[in-house]
DSSP file (Angstrom, degrees, kcal/mol; ACC not computed):
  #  RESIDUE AA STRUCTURE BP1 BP2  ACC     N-H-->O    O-->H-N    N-H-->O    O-->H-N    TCO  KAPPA ALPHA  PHI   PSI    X-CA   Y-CA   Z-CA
    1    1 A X              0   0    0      0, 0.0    30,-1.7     0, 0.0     2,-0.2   0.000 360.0 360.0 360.0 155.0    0.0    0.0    0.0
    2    2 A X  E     -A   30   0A   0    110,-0.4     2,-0.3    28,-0.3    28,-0.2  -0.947 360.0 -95.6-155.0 164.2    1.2    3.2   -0.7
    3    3 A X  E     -A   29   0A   0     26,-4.0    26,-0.8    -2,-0.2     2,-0.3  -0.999  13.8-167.2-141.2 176.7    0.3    7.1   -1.1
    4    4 A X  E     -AB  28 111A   0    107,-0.6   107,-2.9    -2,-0.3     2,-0.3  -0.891  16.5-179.1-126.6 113.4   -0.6    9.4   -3.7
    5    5 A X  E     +A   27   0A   0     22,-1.0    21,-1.7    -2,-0.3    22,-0.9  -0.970   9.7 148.0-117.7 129.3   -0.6   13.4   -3.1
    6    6 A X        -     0   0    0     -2,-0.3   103,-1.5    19,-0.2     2,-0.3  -0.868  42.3-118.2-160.2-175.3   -1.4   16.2   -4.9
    7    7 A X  E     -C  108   0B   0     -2,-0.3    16,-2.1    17,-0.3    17,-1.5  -0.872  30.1-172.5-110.6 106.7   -2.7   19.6   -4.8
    8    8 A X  E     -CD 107  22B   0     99,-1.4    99,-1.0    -2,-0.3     2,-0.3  -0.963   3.8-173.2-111.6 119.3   -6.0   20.2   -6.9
    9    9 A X  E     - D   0  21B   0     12,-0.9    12,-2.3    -2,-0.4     2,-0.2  -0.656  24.6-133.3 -92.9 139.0   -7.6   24.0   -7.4
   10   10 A X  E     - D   0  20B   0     -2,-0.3     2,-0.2    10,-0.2    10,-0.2  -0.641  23.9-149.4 -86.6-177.7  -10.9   23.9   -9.2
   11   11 A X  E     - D   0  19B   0      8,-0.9     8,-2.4    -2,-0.2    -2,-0.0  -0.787  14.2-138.4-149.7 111.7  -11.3   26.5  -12.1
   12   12 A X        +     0   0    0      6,-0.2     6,-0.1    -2,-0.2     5,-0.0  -0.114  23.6 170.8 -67.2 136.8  -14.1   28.3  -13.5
   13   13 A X        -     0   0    0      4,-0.5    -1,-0.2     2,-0.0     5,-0.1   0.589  62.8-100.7-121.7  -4.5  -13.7   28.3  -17.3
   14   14 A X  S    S+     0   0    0      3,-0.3     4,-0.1     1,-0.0    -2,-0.1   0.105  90.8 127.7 100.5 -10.1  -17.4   30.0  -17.9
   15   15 A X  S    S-     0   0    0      2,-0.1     3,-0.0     1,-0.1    -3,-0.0   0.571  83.5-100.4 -63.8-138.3  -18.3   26.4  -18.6
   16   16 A X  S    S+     0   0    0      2,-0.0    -1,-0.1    -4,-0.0    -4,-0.0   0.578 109.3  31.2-118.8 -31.7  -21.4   24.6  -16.7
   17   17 A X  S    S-     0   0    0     -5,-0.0    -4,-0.5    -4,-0.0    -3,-0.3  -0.416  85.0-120.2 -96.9-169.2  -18.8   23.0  -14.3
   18   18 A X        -     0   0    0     -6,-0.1     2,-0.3    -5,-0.1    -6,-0.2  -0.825  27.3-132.2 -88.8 171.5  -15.5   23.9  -13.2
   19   19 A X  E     -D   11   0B   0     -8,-2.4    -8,-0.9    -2,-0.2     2,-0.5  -0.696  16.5-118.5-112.8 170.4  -12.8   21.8  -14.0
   20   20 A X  E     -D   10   0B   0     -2,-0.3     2,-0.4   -10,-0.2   -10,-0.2  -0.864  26.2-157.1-109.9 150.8  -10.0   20.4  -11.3
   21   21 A X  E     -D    9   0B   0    -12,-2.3   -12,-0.9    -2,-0.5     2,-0.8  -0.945  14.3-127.9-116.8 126.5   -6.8   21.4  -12.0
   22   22 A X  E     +D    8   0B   0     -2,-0.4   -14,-0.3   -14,-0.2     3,-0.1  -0.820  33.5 168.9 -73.6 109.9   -3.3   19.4  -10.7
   23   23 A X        +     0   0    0    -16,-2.1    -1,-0.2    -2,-0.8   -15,-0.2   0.456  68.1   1.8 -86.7 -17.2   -1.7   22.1   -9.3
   24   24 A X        -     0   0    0    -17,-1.5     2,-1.1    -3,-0.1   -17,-0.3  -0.465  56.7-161.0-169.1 106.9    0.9   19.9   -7.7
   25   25 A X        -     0   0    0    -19,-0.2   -19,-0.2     1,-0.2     3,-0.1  -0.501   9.3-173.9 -94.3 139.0    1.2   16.3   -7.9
   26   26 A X        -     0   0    0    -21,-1.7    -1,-0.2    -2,-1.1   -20,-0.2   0.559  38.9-145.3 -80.5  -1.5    3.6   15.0   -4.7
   27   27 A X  E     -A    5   0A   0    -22,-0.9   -22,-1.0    -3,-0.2     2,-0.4  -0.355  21.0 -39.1  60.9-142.8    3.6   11.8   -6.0
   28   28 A X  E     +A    4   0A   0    -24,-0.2   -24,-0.2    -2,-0.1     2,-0.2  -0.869  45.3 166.4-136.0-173.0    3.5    8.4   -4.4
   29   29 A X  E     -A    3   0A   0    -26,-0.8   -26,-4.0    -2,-0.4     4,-0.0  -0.741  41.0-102.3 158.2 122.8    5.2    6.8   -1.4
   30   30 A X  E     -A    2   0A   0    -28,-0.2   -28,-0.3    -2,-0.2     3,-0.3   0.090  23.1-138.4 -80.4 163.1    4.7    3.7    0.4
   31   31 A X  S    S+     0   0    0    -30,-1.7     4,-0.2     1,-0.2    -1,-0.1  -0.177  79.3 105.9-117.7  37.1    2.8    4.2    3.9
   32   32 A X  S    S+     0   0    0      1,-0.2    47,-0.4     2,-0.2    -1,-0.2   0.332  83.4  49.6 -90.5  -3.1    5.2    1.7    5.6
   33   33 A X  S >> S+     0   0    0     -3,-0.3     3,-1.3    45,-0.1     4,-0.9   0.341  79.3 118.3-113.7   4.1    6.5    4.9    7.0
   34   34 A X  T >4  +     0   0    0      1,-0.3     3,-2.4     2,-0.2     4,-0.4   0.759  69.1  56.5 -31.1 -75.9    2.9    5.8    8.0
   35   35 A X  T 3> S+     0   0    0      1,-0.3     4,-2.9     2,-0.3     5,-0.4   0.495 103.6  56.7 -73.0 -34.2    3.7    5.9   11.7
   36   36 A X  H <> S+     0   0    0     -3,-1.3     4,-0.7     1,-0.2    -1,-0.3   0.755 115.5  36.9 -50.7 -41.0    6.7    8.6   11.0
   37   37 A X  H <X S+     0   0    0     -3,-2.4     4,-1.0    -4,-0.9    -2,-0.3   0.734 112.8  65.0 -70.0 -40.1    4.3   10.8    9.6
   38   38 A X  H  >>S+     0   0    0     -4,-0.4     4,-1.8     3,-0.2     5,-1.0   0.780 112.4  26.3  95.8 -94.3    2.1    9.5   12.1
   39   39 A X  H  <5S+     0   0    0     -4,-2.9    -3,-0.1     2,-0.2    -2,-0.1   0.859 116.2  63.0 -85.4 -41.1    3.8   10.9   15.2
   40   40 A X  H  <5S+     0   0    0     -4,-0.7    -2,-0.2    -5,-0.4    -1,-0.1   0.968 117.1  27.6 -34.5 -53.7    5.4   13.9   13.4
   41   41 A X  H  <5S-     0   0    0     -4,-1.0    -3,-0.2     2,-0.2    -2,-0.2   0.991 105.6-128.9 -82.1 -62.8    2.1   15.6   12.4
   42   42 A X  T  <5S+     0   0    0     -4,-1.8     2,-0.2     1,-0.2    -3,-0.2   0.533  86.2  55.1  69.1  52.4    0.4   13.9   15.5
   43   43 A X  S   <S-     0   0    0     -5,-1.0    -1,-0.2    -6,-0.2    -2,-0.2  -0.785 106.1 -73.3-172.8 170.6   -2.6   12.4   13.2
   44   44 A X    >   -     0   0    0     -2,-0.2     3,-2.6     1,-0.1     4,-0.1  -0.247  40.6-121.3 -71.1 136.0   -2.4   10.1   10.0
   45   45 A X  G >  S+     0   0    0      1,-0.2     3,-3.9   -11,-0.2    -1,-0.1   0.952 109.3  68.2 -44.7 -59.0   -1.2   12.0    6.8
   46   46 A X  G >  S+     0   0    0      1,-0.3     3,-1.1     2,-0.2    -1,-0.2   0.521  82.1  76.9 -51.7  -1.4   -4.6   10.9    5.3
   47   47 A X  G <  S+     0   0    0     -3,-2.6    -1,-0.3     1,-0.3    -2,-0.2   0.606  72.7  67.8 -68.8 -13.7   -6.0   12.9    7.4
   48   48 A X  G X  S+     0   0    0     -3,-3.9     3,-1.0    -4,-0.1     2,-0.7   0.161  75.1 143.1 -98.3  35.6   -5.2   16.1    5.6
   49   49 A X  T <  S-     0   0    0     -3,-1.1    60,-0.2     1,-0.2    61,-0.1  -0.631  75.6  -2.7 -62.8 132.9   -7.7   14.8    3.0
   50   50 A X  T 3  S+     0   0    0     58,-2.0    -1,-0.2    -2,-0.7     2,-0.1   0.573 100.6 136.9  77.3  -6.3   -9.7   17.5    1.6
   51   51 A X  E <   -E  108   0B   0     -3,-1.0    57,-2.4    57,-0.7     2,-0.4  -0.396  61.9-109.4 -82.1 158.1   -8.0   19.7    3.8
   52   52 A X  E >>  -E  107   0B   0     55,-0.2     4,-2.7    -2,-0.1     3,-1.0  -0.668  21.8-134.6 -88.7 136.6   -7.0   23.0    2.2
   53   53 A X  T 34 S+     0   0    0     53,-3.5     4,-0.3    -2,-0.4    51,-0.2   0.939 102.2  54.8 -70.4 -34.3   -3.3   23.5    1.8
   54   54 A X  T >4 S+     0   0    0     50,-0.7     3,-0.6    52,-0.4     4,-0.4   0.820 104.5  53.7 -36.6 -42.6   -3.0   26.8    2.9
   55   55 A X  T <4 S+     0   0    0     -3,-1.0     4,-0.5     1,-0.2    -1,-0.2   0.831 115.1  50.4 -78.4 -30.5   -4.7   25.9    6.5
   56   56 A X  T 3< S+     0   0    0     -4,-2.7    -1,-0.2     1,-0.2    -2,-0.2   0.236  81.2  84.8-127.5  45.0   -2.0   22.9    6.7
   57   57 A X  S X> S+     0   0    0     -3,-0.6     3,-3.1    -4,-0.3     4,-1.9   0.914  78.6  56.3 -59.7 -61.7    0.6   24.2    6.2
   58   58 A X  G >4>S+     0   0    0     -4,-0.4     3,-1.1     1,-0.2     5,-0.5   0.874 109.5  54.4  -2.0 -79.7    1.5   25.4    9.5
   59   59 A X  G 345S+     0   0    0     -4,-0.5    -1,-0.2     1,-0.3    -2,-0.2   0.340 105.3  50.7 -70.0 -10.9    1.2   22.1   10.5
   60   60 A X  G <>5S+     0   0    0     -3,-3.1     4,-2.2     2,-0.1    -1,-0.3   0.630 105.6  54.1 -66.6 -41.4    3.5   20.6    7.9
   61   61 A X  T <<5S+     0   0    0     -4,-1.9    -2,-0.2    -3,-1.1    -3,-0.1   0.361 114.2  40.9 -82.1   1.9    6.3   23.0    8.6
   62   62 A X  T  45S+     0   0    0     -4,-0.3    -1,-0.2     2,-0.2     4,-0.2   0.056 115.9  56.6-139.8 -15.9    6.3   22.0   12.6
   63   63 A X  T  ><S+     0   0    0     -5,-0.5     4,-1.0     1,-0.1    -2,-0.2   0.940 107.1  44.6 -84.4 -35.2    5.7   18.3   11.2
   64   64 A X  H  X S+     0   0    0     -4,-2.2     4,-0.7     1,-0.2    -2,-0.2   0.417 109.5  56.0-100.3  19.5    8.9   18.4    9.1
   65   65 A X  H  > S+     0   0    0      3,-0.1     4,-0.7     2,-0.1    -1,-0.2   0.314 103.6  58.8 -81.2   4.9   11.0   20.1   12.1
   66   66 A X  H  > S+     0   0    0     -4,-0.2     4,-0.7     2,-0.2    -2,-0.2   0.699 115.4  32.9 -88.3 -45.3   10.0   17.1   14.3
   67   67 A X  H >< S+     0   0    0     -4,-1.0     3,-2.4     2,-0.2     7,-0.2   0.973 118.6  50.4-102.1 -56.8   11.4   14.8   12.2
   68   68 A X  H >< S+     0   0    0     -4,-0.7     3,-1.3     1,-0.3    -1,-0.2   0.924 114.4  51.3 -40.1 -56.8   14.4   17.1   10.9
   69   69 A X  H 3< S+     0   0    0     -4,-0.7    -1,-0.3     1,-0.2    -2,-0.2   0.668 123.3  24.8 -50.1 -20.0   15.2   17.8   14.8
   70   70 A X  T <X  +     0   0    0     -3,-2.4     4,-1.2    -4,-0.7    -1,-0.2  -0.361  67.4 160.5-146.9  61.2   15.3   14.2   16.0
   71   71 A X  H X>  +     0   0    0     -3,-1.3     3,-1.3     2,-0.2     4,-0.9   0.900  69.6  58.9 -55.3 -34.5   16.2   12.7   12.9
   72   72 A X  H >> S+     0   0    0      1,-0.3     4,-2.7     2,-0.2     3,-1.2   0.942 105.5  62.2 -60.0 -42.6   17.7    8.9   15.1
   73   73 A X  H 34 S+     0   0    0      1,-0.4    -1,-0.3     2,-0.2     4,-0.2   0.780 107.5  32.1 -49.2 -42.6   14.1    8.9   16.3
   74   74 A X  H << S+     0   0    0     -3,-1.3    -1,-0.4    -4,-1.2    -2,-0.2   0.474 107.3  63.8-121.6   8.4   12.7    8.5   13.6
   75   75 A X  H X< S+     0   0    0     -3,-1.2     3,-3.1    -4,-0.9    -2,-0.2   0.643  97.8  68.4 -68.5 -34.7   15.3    6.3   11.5
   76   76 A X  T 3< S+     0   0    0     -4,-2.7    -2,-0.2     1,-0.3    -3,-0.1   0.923  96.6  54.8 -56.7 -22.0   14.5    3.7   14.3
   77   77 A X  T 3  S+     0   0    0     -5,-0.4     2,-0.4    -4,-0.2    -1,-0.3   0.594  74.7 133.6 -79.8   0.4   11.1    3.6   12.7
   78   78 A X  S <  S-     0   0    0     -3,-3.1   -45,-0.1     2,-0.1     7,-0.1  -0.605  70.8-101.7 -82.7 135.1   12.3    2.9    9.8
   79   79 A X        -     0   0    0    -47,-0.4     3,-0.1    -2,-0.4     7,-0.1   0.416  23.9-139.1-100.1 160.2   10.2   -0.1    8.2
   80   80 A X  S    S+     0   0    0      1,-0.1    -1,-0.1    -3,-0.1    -2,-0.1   0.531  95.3  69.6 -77.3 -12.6   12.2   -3.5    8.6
   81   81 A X  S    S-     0   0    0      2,-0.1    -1,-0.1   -49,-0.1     3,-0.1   0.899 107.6-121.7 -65.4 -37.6   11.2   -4.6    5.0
   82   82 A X  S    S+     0   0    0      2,-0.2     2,-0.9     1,-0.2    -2,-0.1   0.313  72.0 132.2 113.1 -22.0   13.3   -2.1    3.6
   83   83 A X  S    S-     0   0    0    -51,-0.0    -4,-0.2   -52,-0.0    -1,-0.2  -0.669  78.1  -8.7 -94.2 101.2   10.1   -0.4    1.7
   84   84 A X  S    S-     0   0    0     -2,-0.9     2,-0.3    -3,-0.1    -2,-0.2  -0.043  72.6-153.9 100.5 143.5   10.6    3.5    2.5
   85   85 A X     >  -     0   0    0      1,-0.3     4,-2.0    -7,-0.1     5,-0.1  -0.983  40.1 -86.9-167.6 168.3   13.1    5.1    5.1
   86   86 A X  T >4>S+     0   0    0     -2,-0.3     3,-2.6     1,-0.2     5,-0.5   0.934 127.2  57.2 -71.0 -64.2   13.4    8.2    7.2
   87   87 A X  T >>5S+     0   0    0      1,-0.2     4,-2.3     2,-0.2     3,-1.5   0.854 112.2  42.9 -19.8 -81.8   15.0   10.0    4.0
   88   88 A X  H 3>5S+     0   0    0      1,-0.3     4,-1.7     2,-0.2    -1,-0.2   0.899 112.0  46.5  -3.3 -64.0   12.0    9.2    2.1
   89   89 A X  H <<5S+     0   0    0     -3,-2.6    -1,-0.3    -4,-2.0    -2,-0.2  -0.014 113.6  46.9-108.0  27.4    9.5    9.9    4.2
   90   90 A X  H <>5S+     0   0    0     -3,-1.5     4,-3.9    -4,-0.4     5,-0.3   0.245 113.9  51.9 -59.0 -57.3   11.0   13.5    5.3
   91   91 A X  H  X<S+     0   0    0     -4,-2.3     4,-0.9    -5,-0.5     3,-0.3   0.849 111.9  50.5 -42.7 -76.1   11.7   14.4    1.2
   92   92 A X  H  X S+     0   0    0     -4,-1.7     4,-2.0     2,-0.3    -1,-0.2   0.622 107.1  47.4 -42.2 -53.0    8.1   13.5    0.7
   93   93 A X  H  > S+     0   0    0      1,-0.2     4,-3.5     2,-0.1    -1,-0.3   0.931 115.4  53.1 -78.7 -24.2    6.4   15.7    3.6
   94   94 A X  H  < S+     0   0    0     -4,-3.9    -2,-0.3    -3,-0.3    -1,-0.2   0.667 105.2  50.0 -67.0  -4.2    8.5   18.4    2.3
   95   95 A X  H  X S+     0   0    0     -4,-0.9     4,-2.0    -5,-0.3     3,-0.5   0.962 112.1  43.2 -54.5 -66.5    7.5   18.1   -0.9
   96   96 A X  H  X S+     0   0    0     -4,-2.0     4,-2.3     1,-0.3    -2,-0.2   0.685 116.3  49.4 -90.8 -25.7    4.0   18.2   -0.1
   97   97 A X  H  X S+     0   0    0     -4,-3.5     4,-0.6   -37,-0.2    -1,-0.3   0.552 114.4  50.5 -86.6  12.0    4.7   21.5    2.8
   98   98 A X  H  > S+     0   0    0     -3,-0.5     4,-2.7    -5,-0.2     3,-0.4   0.832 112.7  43.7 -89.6 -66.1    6.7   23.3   -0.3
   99   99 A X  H  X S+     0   0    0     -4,-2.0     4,-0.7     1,-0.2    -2,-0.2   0.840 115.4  48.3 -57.8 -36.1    3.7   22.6   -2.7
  100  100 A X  H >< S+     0   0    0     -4,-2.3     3,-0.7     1,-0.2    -1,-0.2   0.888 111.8  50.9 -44.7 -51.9    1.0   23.8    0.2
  101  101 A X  H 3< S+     0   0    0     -4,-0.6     3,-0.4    -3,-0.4    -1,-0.2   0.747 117.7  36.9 -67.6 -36.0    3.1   26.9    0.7
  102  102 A X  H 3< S+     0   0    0     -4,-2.7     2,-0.3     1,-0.3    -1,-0.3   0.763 128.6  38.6 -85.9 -14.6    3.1   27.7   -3.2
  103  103 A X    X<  +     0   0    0     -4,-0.7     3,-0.6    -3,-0.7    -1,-0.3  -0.705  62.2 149.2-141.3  70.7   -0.7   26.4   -3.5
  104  104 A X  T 3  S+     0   0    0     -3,-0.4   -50,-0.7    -2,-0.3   -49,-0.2   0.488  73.2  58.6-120.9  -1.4   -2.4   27.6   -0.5
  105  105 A X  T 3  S+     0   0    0    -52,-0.1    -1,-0.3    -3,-0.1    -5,-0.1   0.651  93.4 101.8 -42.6 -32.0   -5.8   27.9   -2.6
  106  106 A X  S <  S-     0   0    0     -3,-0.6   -53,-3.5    -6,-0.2     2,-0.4   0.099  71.6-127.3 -87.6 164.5   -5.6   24.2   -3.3
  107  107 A X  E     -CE   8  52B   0    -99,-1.0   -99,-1.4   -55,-0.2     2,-0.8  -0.944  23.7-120.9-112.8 125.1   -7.2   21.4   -2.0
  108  108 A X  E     -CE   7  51B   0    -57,-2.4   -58,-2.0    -2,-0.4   -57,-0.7  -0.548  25.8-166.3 -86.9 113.9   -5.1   18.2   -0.7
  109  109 A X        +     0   0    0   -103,-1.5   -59,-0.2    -2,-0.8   -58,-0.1   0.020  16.7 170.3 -53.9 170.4   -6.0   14.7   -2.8
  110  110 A X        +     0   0    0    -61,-0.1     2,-0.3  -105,-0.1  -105,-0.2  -0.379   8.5 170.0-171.7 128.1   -4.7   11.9   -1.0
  111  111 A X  B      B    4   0A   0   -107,-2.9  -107,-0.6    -2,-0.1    -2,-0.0  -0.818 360.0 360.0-147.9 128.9   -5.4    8.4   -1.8
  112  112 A X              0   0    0     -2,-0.3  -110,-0.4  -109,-0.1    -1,-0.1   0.231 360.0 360.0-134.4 360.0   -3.8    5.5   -0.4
């Protein structure tokens, strides 16, 4: 199992719907590091489905200085399979608190 982030803004074109727009896709990335993300944020990354990026941001940027600040802490978590590793799974919420900060209309997909 794995997840899949990105950032979608709808957009009026004058047409009867609006369309959604990829405004940043974070890509994917196995949730064998869930529990790193986990305790960092202090609730499950899939939680910020639907959430607006702008509102969680904040909450990104204090999630990836928990991890940056006690990086051995959270390399002990790192899965025993081998799938996913604190490197990973740091890159990956910065990714996704870079794209928030640049996309803070957007709304965050996540589907795992």
């Amino acid at each position: 199992m794995s997840y899949d982030v990105a950032l979608y803004l709808q957009v009026d074109t004058g047409g009867p719907e609006p369309i959604d727009y990829c405004a940043a896709d974070i890509g994917n990335y196995t949730s064998n590091v869930s529990r790193m993300w986990e305790e960092a944020l202090g609730h499950r990354l899939a939680d910020l489905h639907g959430r607006n990026a702008g509102d969680s941001a904040d909450a990104l940027k204090q999630a990836v200085a928990a991890m940056e600040d006690r990086p051995d802490h959270y390399r002990a978590m790192n899965p025993a399979n081998g799938w996913g590793d604190y490197e990973g799974a740091l890159d990956y919420l910065r990714r996704l608190m870079t794209a928030c900060c640049a996309h803070p209309k957007a709304e965050i997909y996540i589907s795992h």
